[in-house]
N, C-alpha and C positions, 0 to 999 in steps of 0.2 A: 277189741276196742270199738267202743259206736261213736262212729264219725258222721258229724252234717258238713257235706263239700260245699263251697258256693265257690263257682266260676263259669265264666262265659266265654273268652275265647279260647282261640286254641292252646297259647301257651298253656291253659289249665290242664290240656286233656291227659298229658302224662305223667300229672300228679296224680292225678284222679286213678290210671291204671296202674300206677307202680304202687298207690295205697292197696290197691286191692290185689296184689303181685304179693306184696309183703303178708297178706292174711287179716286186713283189719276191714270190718263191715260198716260197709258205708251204705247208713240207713237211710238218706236219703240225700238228690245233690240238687242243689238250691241255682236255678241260672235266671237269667233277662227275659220277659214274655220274648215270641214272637214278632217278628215285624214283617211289615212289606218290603216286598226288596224287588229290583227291575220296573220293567218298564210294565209289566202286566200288575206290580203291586203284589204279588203272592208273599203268602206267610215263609218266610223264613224261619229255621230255629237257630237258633247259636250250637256254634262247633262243641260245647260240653253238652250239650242235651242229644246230639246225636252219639256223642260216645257212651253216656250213659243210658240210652234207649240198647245203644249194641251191646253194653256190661248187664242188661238187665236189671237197672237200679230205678227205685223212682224217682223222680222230677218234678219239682217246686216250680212253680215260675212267679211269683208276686211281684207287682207292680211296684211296691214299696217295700222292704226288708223293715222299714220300721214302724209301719201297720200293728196296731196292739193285736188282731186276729192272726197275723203270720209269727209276731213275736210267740204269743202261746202256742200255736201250732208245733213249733221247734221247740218249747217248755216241755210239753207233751210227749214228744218222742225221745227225750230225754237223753240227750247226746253228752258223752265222757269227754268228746272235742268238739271243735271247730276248725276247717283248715280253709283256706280260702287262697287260689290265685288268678287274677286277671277277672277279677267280678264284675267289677265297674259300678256300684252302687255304697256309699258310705255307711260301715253294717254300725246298728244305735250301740251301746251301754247295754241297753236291756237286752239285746242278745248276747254280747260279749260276756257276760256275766252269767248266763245259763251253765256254760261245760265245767266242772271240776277239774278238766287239767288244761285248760285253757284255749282261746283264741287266735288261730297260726293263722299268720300270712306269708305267702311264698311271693317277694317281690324282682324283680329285674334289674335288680342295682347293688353295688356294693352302699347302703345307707351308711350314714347319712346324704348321702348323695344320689341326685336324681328320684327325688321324690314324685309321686303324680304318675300320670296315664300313660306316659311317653317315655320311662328311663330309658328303654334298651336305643331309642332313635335320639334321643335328646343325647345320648352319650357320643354316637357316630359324629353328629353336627357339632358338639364339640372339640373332635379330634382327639377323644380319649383313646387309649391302645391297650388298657385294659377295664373291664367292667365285670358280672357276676354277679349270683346272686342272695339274696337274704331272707332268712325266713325271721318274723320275728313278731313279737304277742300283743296284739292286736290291742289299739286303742278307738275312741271315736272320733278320730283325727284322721289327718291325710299323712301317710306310712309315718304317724312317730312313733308308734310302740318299740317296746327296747328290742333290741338284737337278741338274737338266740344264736346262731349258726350264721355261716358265709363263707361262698368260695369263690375262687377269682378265676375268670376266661380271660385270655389274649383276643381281643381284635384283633382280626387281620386286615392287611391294607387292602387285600381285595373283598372285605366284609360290607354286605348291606345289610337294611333291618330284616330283609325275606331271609339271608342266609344266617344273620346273628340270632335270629329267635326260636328256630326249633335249637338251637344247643344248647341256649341261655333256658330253655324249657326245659328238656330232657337232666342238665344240673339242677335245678332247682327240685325236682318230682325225687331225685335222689337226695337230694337237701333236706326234702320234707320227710320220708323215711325215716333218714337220721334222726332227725326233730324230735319225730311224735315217737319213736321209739326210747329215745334219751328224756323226755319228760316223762314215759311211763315208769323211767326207774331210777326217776331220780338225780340224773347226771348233769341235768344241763341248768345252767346257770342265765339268768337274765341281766344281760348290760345297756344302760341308759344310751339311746345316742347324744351323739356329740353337735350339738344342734349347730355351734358355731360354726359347724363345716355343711350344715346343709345347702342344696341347692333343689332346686324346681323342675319336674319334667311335665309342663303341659301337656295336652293334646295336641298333635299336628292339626295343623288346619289347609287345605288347599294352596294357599299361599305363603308357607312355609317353604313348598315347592319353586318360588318363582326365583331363576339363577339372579343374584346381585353382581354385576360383573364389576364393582367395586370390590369386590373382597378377593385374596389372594386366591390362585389356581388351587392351593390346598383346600381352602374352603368353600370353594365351588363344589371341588373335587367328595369333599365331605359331604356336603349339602345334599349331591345326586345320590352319595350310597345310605344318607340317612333318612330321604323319603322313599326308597324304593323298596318294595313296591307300592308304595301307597305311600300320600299321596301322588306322586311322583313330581319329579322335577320338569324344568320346563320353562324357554326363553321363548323373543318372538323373532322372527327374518321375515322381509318384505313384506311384513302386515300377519305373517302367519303363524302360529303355537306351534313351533316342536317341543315333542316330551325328548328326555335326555335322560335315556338309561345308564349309559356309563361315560365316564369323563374321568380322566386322568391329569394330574398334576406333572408337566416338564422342570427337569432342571435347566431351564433358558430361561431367558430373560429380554424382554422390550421394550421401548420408549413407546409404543403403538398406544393408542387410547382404549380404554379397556371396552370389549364388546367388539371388537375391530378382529377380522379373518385375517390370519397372518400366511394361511398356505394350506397345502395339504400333504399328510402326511405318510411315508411310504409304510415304514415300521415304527410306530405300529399305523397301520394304516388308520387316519383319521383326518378330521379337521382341526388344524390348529388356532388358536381363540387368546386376543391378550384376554388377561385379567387385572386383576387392583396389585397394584404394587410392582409395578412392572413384572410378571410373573405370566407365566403362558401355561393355557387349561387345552389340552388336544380331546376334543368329541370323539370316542368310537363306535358308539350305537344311539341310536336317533329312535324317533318317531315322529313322520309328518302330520303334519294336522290332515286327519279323513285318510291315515294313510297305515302300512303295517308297521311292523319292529322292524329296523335292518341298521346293518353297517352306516358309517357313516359317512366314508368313501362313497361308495354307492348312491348314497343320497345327495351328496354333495355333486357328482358327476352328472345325477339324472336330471338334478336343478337347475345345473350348468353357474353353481356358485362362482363367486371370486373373488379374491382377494383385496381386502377393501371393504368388502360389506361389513354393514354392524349388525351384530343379534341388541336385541331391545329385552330390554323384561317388559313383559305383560300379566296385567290380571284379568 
């Protein structure tokens, strides 16, 4: 089967390899130009262009996927599919309409739910416990194409998005498999979503990161494992940004004002933190502002915190 991939991060990469694991030729994979990246500005590639520089495949980079010159370009190589995961660009009609067995996208959500750039973190942030994911035939819309396939992961309560996404990857590149092989013979059937259950998964943006200590220690608790690592989380004490790698939800409870240091804790060693609703958030790994990763014990003893202090949010 001649396949044109289009994806850019990594989630895509192990679709990409287990298409070509399974035997089907991918005649060319479609990713994001280059960008500058750091402080010196250097070209960057996206994480699919280096996996297919090391598969040997070639690489599209267009500016626009809906350039009438890129659209014919893919007319011309004359592709039986399209598969597509984590691309970032909305692919037109005129190309969905090229392949004879159709248009796949390999998405990070059980759809109709968690639509958009963000399902696998938008799902953490709202305390779901299970997620998964959906391949399904591409419209020119943002993910409504019908369902084909879907399987389901358990969140774990110690899951963030760094540790949720290579799994939620690795299922899906097997999903896709499945897919493109059941469409080649005929088995799989296309089901409408159920639009009245959808829901939205934006892009994080930096201050999705910033703790609310109005909201319960659960959803504080959420908030740090569904930006990390990126954008990451993050309150302010005596004028200064710590990021807040991990934060745990207590089963206690306090009349204390939320943002207010309640003590420090032995097991698990941390700092304890009211939150919204009288519900107490214990810090166990920090980072100071200009400072490295560490415990949060540690940080607190080096600063000579105490109890009484209030964390602030800042932007």
């Amino acid at each position: 089967m001649r396949i044109v991939f289009f994806g850019t991060a990594e989630f895509a990469v192990p679709s990409l390899e287990q298409l070509i694991k399974a035997g089907h030729t991918v005649v060319a994979v479609v990713t994001q130009p280059d960008k500058p990246h750091g402080r010196g500005l250097q070209l960057s590639s996206p994480p699919l262009k280096h996996a297919a520089v090391r598969l040997g495949l070639p690489v599209l980079q267009p500016k626009r996927v809906r350039s009438e010159r890129f659209v014919e370009e893919i007319r011309e190589i004359q592709p039986d599919l399209l598969a597509l995961a984590a691309f970032g660009q909305i692919v037109p009609q005129a190309l969905l309409d090229i392949p004879p067995l159709g248009p796949i996208n390999v998405h990070g959500s059980l759809l109709p739910k968690y639509r958009g750039a963000a399902p696998i973190q938008r799902a953490i942030l709202a305390g779901e416990t299970v997620t998964g994911v959906t391949t399904m035939w591409m419209d020119a819309t943002l993910d409504t194409g019908d369902i084909l396939l879907s399987a389901e992961l358990q969140i774990l309560p110690s899951d963030t998005s760094g540790s949720l996404f290579p799994r939620l990857a690795n299922l899906g590149a097997e999903l896709l498999v499945e897919t493109v092989e059941r469409l080649a013979n005929g088995t799989l059937e296309r089901r409408p979503q159920e639009s009245s259950q959808a829901s939205l998964a934006p892009m994080l943006q930096p201050e999705d990161g910033a703790i609310r200590w109005h909201e319960s220690a659960v959803q504080c608790s959420n908030r740090v494992r569904a930006v990390s690592p990126k954008p990451g989380a993050y309150a302010a004490i005596r004028g200064k940004r710590v990021k807040l790698w991990q934060a745990v939800a207590l089963d206690e409870q306090t009349e204390e004002t939320s943002g207010r240091i309640l003590g420090f804790s032995k097991t698990p060693p941390g700092v304890t933190v009211a939150a919204g609703g009288q519900t107490v958030l214990i810090l166990t790994e920090v980072q100071p502002e200009s400072g490295k990763r560490m415990s949060a014990d540690a940080w607190a003893r080096g600063a000579r915190l105490q109890p009484g202090e209030c964390f602030t949010t800042t932007n």
